[in-house]
LUMKE-847309 format. One record per residue (C-alpha): x, y, z; residue number from 1. Coordinates in pm, 1 decimal. Example, Ala and Ser with C-alpha at 12.3 -4.5 7.8 and 13.67 -1.06 7.14 Angstrom:
BEGIN
1230.0,-450.0,780.0,1 .
1367.0,-106.0,714.0,2 .
END
This chain:
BEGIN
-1439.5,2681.9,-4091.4,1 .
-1221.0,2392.1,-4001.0,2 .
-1189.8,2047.7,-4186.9,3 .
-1103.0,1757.3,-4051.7,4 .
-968.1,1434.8,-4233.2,5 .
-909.1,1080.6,-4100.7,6 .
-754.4,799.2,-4165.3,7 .
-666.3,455.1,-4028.8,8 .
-969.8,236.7,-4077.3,9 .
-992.4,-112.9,-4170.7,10 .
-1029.5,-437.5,-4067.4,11 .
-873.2,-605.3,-3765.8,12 .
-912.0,-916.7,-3600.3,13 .
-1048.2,-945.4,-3262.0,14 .
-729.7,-892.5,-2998.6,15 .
-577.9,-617.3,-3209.3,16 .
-439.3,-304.2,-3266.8,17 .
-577.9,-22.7,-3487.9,18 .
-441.0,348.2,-3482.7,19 .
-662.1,658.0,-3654.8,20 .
-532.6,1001.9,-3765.9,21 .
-732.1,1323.7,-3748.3,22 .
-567.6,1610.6,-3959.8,23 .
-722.7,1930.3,-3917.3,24 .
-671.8,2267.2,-4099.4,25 .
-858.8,2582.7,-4117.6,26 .
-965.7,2804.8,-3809.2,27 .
-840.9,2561.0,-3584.2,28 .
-688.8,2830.0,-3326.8,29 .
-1044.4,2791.4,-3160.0,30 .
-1056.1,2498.9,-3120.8,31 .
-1079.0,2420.1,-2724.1,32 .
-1136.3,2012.4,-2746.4,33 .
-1088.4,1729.6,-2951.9,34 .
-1315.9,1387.3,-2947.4,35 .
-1417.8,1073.1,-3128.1,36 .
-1687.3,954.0,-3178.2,37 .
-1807.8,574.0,-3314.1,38 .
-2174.3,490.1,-3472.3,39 .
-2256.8,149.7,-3532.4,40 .
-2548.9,25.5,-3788.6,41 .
-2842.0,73.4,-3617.6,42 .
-2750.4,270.4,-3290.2,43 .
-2645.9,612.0,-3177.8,44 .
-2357.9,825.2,-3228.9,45 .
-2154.1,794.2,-2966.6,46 .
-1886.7,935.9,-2723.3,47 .
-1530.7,761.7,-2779.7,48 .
-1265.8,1007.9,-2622.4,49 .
-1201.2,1364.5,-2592.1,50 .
-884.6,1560.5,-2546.3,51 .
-900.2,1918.7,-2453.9,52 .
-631.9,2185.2,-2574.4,53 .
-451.5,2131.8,-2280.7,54 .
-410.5,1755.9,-2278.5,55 .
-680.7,1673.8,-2017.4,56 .
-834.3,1335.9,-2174.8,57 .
-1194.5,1139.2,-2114.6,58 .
-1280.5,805.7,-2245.7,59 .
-1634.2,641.5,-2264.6,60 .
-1632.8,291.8,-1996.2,61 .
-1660.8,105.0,-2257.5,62 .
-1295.7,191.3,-2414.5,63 .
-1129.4,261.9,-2123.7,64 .
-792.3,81.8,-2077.0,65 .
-781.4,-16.6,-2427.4,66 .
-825.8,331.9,-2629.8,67 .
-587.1,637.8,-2623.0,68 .
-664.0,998.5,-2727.7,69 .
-334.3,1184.8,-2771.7,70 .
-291.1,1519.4,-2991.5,71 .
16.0,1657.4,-3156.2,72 .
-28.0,2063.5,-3173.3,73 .
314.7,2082.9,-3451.9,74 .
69.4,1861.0,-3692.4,75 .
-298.8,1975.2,-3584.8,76 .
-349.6,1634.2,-3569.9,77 .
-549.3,1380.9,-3324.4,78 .
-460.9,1060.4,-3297.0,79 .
-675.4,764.9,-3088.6,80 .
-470.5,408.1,-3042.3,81 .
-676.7,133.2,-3015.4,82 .
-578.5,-178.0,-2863.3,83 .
-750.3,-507.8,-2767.8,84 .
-1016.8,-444.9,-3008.8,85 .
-1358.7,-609.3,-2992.5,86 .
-1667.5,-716.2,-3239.8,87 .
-1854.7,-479.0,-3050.5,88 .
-1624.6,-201.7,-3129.8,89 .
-1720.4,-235.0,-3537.6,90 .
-1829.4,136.5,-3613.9,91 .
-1770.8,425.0,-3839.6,92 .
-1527.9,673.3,-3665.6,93 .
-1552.3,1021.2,-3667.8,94 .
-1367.1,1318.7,-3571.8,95 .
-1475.6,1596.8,-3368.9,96 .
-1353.7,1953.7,-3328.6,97 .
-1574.1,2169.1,-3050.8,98 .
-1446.1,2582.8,-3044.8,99 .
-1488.4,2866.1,-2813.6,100 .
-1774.4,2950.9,-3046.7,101 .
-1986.1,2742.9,-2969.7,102 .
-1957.2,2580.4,-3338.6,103 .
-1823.3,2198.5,-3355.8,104 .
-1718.2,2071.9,-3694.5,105 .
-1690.5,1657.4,-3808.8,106 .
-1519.4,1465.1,-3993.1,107 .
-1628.2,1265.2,-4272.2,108 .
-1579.3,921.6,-4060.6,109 .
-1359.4,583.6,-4092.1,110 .
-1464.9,238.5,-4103.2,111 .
-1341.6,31.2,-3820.6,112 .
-1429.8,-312.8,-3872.7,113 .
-1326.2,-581.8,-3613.4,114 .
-1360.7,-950.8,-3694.7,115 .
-1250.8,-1278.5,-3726.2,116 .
END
């Protein structure tokens, strides 16, 4: 079992910054990737940004240039910047652990709000 925590949400205006924090604890030695994920009202989960074990990152179009994934092994923790925020970018943010197993876990999610 693994559990994962974040933090960081709120509300920004359009043009900013926001930063969110994914703590994880548990069986987290298989863990083999990272991600976040965003769902707004009324549409899909998706894709945000993934970071794999070894550092090798992905981001969805749609955040690239203005989103970073980075990890910090010491504090099992995932962090993903965001910069240049948009209305469009107003979702509930979860965190994502995938393992060798086969299993992924999430975490309970984060409001990210962006508006004026």
């Amino acid at each position: 079992q693994v559990q994962l925590v974040e933090s960081g949400g709120g509300l920004v205006q359009p043009g900013g910054s926001l930063g969110l924090s994914c703590a994880a604890s548990g069986s987290i030695f298989s863990i083999y990737s990272m991600a976040w994920y965003r769902q707004a009202p009324g549409k899909q989960r998706e894709l945000v940004a993934t970071i794999t074990q070894g550092g090798t990152t992905n981001y969805a179009d749609s955040v690239k240039g203005r989103f970073s994934i980075s990890r910090d092994n010491a504090k099992n923790t995932v962090y993903l910047q965001m910069n240049n925020l948009k209305p469009e970018d107003t979702a509930v943010y979860y965190c994502n652990s995938a393992h060798w197993s086969g299993d992924d876990y999430w975490g309970q999610g984060t409001q990210v709000t962006v508006s004026s």
